[in-house]
mmCIF file of the N, C-alpha and C atoms, coordinates in Angstrom:
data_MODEL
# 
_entry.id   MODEL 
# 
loop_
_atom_site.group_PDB 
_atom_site.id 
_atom_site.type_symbol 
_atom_site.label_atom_id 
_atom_site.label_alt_id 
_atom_site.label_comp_id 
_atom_site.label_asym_id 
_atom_site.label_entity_id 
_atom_site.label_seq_id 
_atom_site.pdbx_PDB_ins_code 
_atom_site.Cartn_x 
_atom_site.Cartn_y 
_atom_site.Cartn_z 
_atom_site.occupancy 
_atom_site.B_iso_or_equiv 
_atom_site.pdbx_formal_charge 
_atom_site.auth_seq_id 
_atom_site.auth_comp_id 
_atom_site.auth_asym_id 
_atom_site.auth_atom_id 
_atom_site.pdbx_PDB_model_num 
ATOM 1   N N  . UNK A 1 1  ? -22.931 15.747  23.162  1.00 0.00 ? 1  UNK A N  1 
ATOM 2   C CA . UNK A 1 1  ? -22.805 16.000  21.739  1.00 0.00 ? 1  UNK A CA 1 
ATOM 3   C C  . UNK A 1 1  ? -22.113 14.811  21.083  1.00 0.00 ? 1  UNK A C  1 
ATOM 4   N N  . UNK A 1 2  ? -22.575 14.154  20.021  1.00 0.00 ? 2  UNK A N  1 
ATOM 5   C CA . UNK A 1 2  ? -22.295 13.515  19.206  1.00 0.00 ? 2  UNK A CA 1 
ATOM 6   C C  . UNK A 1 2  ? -21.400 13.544  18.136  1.00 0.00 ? 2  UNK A C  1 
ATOM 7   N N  . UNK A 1 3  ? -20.560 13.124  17.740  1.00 0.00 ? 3  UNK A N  1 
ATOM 8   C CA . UNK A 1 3  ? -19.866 13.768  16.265  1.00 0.00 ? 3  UNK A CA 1 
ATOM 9   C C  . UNK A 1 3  ? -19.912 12.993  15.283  1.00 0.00 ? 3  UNK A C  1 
ATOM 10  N N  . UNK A 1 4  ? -20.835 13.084  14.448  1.00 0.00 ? 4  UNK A N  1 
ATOM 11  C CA . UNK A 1 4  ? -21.270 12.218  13.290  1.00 0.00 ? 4  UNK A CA 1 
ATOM 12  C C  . UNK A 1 4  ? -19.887 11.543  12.323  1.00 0.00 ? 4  UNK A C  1 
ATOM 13  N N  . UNK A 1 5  ? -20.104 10.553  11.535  1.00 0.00 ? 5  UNK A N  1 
ATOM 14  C CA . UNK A 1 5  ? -18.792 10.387  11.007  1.00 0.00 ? 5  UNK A CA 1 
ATOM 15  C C  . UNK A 1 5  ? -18.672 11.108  9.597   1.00 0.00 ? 5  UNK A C  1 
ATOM 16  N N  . UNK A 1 6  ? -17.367 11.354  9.252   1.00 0.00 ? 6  UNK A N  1 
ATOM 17  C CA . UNK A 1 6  ? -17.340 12.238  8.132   1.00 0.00 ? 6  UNK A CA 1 
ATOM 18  C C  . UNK A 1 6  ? -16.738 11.354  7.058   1.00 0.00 ? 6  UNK A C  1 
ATOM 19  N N  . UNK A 1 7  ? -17.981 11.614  6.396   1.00 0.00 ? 7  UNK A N  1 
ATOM 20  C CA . UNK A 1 7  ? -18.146 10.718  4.697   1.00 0.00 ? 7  UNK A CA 1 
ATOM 21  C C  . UNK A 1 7  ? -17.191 10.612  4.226   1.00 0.00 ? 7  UNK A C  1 
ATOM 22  N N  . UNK A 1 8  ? -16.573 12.319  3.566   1.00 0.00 ? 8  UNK A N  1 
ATOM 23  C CA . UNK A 1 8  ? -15.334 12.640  2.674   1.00 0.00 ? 8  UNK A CA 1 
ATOM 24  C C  . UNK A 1 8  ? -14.278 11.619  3.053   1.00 0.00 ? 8  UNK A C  1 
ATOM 25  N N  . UNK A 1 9  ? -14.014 12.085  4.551   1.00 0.00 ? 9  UNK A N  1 
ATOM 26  C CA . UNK A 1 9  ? -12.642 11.613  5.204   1.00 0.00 ? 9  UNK A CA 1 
ATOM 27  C C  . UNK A 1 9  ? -12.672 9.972   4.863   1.00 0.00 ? 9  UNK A C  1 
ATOM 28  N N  . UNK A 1 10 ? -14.037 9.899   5.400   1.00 0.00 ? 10 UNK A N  1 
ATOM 29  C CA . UNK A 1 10 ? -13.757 7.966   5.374   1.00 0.00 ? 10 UNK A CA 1 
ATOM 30  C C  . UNK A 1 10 ? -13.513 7.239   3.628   1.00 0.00 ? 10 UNK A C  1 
ATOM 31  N N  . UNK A 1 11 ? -14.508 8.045   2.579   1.00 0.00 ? 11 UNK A N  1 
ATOM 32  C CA . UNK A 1 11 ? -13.959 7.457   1.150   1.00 0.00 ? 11 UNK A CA 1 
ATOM 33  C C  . UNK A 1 11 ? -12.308 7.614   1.276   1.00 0.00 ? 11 UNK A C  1 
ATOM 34  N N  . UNK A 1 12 ? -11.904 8.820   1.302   1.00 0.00 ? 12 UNK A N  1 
ATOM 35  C CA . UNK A 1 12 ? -10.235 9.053   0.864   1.00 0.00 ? 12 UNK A CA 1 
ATOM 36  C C  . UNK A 1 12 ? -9.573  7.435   1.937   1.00 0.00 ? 12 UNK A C  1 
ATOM 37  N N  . UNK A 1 13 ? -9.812  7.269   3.232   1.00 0.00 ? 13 UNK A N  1 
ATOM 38  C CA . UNK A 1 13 ? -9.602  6.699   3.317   1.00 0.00 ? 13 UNK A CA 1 
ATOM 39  C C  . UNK A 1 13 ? -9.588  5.489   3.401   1.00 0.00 ? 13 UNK A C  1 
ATOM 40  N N  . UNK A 1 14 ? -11.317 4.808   3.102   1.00 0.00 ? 14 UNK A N  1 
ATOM 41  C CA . UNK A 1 14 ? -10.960 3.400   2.048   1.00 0.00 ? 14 UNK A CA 1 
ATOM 42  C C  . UNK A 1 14 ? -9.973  3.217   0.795   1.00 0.00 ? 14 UNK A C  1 
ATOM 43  N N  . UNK A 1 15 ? -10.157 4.217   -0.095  1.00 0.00 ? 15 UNK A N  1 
ATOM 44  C CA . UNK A 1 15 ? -9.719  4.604   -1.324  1.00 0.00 ? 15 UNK A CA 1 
ATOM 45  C C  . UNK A 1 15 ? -8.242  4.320   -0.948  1.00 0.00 ? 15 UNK A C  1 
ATOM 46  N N  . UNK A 1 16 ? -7.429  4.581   0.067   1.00 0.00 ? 16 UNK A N  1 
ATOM 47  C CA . UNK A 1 16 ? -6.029  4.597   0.603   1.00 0.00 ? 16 UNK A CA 1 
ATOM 48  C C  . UNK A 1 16 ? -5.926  2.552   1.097   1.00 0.00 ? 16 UNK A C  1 
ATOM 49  N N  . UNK A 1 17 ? -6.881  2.483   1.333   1.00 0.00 ? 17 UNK A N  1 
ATOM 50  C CA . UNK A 1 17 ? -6.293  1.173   1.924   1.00 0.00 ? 17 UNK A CA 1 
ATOM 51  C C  . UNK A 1 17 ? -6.676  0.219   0.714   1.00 0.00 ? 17 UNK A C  1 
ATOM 52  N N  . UNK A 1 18 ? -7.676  0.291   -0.521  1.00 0.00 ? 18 UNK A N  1 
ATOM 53  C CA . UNK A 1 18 ? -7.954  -0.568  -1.521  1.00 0.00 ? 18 UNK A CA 1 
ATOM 54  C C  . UNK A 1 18 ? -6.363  -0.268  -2.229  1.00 0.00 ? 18 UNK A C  1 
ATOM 55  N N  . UNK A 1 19 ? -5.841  0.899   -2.309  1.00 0.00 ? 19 UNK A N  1 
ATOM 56  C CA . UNK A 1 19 ? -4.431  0.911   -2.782  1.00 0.00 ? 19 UNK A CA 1 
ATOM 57  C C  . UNK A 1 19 ? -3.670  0.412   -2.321  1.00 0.00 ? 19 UNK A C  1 
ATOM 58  N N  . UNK A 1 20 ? -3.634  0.176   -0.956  1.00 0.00 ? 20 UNK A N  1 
ATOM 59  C CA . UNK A 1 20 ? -2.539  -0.561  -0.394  1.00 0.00 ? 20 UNK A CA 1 
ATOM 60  C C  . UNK A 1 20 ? -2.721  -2.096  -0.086  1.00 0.00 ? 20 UNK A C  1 
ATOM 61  N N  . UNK A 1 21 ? -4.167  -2.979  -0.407  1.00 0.00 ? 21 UNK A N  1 
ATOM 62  C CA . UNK A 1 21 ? -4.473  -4.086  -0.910  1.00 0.00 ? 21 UNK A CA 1 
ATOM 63  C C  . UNK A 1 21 ? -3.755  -4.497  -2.111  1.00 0.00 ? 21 UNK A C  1 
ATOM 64  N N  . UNK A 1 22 ? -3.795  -3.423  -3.542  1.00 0.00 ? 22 UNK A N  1 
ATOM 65  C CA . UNK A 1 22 ? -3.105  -3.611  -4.727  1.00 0.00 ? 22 UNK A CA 1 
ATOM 66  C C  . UNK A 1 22 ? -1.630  -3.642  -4.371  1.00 0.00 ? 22 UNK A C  1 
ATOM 67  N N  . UNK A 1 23 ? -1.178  -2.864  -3.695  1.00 0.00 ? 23 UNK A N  1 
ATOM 68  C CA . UNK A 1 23 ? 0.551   -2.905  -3.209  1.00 0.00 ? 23 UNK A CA 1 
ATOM 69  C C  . UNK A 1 23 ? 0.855   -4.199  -2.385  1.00 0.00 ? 23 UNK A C  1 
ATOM 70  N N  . UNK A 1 24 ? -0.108  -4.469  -1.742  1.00 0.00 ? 24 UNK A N  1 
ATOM 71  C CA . UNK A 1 24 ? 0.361   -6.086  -0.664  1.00 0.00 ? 24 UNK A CA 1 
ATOM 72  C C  . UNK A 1 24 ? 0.139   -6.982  -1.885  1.00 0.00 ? 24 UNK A C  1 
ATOM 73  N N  . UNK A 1 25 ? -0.515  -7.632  -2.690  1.00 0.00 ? 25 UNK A N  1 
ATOM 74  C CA . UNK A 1 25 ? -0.427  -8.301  -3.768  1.00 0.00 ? 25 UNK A CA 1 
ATOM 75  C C  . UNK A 1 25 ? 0.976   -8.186  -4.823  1.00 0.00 ? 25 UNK A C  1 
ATOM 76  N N  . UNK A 1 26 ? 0.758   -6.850  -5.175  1.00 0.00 ? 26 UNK A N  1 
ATOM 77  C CA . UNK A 1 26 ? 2.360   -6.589  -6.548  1.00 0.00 ? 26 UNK A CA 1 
ATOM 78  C C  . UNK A 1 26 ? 3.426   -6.634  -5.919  1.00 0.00 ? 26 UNK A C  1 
ATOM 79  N N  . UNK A 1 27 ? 3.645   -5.564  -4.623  1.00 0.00 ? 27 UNK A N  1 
ATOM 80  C CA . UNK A 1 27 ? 4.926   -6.145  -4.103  1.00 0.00 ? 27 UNK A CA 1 
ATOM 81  C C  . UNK A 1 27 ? 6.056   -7.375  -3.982  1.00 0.00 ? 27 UNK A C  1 
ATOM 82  N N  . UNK A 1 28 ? 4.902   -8.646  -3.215  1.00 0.00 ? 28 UNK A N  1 
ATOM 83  C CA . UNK A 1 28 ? 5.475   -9.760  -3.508  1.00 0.00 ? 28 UNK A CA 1 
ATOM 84  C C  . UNK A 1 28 ? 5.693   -10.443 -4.673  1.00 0.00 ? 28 UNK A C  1 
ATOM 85  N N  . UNK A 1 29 ? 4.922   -10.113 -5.551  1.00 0.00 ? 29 UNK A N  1 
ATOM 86  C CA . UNK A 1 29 ? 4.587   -10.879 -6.846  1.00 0.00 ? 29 UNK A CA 1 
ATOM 87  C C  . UNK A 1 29 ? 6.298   -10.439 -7.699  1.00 0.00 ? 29 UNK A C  1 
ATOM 88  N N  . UNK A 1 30 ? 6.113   -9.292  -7.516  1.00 0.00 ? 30 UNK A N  1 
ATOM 89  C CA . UNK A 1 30 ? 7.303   -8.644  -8.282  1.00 0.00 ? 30 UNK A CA 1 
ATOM 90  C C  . UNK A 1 30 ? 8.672   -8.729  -7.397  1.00 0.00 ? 30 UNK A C  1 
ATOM 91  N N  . UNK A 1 31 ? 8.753   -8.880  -5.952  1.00 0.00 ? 31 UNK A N  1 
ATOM 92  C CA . UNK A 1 31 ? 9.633   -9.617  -5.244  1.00 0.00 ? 31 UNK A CA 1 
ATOM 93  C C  . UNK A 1 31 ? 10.293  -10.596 -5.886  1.00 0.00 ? 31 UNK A C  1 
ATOM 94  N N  . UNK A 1 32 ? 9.318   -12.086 -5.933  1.00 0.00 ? 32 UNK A N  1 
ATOM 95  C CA . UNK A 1 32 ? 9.063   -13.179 -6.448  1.00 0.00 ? 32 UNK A CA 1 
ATOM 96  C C  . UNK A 1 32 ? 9.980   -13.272 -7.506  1.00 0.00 ? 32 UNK A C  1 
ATOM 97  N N  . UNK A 1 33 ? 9.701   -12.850 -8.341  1.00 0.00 ? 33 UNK A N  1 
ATOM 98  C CA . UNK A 1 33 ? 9.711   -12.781 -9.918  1.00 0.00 ? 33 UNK A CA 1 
ATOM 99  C C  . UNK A 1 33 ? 11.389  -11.897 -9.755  1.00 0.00 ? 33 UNK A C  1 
ATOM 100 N N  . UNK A 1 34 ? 12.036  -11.291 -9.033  1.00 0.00 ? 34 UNK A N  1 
ATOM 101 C CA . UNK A 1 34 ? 13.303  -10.196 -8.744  1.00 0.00 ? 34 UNK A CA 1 
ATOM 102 C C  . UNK A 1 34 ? 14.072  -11.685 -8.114  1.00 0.00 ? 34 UNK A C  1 
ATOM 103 N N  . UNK A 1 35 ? 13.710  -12.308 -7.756  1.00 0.00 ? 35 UNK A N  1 
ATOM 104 C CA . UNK A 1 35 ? 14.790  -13.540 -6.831  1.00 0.00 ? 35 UNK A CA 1 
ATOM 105 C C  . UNK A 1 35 ? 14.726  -14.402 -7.857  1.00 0.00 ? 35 UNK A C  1 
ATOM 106 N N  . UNK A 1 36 ? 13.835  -14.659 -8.574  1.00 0.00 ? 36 UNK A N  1 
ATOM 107 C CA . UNK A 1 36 ? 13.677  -16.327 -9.856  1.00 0.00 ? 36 UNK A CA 1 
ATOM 108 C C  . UNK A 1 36 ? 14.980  -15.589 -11.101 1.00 0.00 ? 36 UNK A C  1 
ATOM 109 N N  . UNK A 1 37 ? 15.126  -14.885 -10.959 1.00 0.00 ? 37 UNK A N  1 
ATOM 110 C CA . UNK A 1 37 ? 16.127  -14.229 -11.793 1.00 0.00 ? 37 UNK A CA 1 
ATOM 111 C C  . UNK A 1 37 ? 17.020  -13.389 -11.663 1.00 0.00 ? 37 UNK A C  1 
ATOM 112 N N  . UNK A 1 38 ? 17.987  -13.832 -10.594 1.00 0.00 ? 38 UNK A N  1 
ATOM 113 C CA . UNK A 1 38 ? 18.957  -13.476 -10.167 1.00 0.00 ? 38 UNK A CA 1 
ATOM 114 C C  . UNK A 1 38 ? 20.084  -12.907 -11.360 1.00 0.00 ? 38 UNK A C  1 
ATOM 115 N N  . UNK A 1 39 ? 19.822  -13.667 -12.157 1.00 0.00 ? 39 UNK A N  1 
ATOM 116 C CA . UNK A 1 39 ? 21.018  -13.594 -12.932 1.00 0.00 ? 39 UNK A CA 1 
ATOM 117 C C  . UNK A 1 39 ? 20.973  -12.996 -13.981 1.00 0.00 ? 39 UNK A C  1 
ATOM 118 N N  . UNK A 1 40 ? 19.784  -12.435 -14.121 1.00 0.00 ? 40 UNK A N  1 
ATOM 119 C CA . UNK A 1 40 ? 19.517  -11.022 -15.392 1.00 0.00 ? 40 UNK A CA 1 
ATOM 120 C C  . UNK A 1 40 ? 20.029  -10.102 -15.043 1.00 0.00 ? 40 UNK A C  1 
ATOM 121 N N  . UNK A 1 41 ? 20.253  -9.162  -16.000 1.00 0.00 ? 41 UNK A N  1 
ATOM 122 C CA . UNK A 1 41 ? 20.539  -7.700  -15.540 1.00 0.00 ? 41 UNK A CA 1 
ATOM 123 C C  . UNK A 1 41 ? 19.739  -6.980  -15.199 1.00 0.00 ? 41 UNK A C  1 
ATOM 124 N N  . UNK A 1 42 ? 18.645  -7.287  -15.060 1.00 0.00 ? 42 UNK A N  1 
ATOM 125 C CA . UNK A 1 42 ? 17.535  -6.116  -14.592 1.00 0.00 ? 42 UNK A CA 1 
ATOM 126 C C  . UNK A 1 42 ? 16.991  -6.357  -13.375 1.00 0.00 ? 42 UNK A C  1 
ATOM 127 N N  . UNK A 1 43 ? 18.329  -7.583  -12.555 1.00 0.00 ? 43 UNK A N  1 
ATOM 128 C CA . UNK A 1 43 ? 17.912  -8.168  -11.118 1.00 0.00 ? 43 UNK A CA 1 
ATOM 129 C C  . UNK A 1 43 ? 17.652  -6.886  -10.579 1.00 0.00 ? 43 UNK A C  1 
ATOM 130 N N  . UNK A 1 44 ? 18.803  -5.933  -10.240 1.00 0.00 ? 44 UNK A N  1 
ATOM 131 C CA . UNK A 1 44 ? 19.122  -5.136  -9.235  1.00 0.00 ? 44 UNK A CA 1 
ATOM 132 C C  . UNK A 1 44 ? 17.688  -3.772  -9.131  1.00 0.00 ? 44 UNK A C  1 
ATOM 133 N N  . UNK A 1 45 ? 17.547  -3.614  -10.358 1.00 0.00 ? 45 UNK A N  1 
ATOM 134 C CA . UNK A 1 45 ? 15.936  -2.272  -10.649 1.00 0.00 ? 45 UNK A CA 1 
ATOM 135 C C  . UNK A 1 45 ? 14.817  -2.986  -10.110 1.00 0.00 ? 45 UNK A C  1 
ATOM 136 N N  . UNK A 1 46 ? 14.376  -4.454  -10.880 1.00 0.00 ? 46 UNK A N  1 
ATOM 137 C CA . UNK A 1 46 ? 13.441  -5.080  -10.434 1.00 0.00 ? 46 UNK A CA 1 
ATOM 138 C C  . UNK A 1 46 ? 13.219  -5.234  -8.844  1.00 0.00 ? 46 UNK A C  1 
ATOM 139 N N  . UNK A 1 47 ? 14.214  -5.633  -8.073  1.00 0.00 ? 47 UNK A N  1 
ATOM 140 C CA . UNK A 1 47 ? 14.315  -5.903  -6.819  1.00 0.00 ? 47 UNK A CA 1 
ATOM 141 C C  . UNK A 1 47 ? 13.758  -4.307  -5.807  1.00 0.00 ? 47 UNK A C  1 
ATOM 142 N N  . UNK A 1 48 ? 14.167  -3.517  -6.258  1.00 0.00 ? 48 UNK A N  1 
ATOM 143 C CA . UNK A 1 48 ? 14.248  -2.300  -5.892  1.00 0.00 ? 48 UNK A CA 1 
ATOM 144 C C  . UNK A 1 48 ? 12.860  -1.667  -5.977  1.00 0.00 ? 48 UNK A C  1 
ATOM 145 N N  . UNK A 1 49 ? 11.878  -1.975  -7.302  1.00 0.00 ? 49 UNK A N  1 
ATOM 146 C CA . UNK A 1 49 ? 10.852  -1.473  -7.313  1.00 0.00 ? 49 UNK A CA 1 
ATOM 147 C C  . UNK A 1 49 ? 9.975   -2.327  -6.324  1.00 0.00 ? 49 UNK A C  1 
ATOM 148 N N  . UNK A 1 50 ? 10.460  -3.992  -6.212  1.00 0.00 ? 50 UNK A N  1 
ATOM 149 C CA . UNK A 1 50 ? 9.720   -4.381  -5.579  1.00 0.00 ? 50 UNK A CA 1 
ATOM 150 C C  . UNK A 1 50 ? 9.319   -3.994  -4.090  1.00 0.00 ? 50 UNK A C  1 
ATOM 151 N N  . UNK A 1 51 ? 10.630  -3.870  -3.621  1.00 0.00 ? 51 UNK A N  1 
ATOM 152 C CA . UNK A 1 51 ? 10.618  -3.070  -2.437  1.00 0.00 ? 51 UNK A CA 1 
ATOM 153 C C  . UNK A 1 51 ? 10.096  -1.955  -1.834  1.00 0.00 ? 51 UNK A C  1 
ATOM 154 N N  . UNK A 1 52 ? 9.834   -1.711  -2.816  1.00 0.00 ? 52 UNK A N  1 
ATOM 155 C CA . UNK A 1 52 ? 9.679   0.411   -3.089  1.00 0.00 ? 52 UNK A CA 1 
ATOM 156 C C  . UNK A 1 52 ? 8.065   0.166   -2.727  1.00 0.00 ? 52 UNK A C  1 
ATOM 157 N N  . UNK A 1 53 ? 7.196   -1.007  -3.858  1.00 0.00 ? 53 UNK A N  1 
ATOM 158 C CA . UNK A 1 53 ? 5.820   -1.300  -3.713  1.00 0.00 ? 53 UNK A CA 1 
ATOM 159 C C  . UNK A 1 53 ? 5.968   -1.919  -2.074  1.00 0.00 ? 53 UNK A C  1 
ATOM 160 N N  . UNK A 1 54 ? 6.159   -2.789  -2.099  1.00 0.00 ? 54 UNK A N  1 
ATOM 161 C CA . UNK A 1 54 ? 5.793   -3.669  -0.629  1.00 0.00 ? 54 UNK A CA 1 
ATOM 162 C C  . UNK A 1 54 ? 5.941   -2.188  0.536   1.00 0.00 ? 54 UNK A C  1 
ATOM 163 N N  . UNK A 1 55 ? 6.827   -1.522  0.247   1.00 0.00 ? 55 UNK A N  1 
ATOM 164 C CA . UNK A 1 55 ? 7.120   -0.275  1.033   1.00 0.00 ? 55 UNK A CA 1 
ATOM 165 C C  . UNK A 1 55 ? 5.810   0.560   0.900   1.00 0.00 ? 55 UNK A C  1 
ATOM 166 N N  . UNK A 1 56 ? 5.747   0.965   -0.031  1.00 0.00 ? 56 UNK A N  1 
ATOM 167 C CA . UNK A 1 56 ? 4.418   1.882   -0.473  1.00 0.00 ? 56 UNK A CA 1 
ATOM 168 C C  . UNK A 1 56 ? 3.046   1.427   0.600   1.00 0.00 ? 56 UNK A C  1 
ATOM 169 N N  . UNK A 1 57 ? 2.973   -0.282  0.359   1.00 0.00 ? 57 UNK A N  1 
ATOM 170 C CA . UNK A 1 57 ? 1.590   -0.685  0.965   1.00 0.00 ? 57 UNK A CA 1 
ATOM 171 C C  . UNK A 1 57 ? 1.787   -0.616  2.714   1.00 0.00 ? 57 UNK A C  1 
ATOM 172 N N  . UNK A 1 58 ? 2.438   -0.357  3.119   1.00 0.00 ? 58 UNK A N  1 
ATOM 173 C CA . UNK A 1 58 ? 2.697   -0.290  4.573   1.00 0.00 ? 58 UNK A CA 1 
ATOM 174 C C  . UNK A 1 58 ? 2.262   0.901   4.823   1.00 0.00 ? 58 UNK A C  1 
ATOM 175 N N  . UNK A 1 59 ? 3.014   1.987   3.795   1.00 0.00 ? 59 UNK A N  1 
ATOM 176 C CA . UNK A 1 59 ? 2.381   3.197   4.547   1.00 0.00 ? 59 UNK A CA 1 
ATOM 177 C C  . UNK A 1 59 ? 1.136   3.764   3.723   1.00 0.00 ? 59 UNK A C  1 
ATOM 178 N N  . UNK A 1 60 ? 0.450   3.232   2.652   1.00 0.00 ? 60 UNK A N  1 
ATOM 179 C CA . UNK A 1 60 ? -0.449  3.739   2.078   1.00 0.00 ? 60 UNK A CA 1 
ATOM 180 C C  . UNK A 1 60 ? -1.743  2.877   3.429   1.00 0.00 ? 60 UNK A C  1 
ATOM 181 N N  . UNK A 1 61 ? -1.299  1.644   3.902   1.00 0.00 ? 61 UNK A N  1 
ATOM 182 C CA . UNK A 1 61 ? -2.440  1.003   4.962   1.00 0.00 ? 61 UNK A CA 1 
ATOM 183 C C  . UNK A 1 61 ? -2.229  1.632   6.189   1.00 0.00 ? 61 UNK A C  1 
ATOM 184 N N  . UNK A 1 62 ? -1.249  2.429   6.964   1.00 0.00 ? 62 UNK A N  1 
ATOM 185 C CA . UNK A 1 62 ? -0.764  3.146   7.777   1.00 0.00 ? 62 UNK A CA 1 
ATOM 186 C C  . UNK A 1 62 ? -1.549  4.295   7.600   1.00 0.00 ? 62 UNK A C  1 
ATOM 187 N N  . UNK A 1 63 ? -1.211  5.110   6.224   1.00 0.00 ? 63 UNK A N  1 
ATOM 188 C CA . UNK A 1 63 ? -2.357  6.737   6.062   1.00 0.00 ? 63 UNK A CA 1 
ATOM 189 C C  . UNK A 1 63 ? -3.576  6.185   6.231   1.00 0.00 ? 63 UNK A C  1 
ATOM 190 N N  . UNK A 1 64 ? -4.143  5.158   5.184   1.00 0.00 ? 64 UNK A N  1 
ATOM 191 C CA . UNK A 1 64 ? -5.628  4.740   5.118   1.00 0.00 ? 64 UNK A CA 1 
ATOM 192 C C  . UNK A 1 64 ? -6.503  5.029   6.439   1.00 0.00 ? 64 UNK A C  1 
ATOM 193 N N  . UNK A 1 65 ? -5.603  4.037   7.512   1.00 0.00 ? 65 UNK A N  1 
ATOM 194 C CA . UNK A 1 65 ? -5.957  3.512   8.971   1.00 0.00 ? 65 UNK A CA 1 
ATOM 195 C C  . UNK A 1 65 ? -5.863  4.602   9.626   1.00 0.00 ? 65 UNK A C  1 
ATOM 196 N N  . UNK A 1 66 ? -5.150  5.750   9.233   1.00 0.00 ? 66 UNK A N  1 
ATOM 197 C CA . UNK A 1 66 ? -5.305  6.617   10.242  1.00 0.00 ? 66 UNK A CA 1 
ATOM 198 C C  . UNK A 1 66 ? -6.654  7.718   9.695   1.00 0.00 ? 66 UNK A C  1 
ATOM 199 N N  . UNK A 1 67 ? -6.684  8.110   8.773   1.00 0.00 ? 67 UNK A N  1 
ATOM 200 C CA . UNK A 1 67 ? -7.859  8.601   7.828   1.00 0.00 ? 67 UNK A CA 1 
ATOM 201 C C  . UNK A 1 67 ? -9.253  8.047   8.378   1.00 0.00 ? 67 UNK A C  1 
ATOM 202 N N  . UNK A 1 68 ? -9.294  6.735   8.366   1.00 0.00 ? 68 UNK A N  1 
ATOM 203 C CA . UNK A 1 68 ? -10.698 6.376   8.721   1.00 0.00 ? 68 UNK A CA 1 
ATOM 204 C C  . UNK A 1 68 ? -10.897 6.281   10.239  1.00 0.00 ? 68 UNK A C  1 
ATOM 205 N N  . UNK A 1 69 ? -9.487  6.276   10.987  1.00 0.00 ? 69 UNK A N  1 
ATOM 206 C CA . UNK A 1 69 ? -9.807  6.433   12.466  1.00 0.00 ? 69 UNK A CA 1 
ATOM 207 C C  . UNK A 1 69 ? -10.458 7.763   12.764  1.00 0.00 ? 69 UNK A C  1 
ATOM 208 N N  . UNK A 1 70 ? -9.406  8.699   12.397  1.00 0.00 ? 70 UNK A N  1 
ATOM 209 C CA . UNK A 1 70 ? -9.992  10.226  11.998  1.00 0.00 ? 70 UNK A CA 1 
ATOM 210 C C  . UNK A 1 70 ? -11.315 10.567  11.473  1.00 0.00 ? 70 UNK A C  1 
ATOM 211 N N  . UNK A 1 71 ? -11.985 9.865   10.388  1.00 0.00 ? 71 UNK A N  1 
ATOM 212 C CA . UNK A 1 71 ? -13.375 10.041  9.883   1.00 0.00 ? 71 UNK A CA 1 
ATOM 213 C C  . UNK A 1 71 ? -14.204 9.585   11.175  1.00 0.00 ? 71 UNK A C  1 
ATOM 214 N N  . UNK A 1 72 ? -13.836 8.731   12.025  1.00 0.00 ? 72 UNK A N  1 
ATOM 215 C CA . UNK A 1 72 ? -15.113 8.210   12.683  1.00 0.00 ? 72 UNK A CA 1 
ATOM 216 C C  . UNK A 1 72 ? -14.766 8.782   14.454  1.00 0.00 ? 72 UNK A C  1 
ATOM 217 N N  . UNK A 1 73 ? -13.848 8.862   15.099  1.00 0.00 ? 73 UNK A N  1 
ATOM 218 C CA . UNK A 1 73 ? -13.378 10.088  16.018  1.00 0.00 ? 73 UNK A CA 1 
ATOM 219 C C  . UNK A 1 73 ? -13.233 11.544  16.030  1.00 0.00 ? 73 UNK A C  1 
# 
């Protein structure tokens, strides 16, 4: 017996890893941009969201990867 791959599962999980393409891009960008301006007051939030994104894309490519392993096993 064969187990065909399942469509649903595999969109949700492209759909999960094109999001976490957009998070590996903004993360750093907004990293970037949190260190060139140390000396604003909006260092400490900025820095924090950046993190939060770069964080996000690890585990949004982590769910993705496991989603489409799942669609095709």
């Amino acid at each position: 017996m064969t187990k065909r791959t399942n469509k649903e599962v595999l969109a949700k999980g492209i759909k999960l890893m094109a999001g976490s393409l957009v998070c590996m891009f903004a993360g750093p960008i907004i990293l970037h941009s949190a260190f060139k301006n140390q000396e604003h007051s909006l260092y400490i939030p900025v820095l924090i969201v950046g993190l939060l994104v770069a964080a996000g894309a690890i585990i949004l490519a982590f769910k993705g990867m496991r989603k489409i392993m799942n669609s095709i096993f």
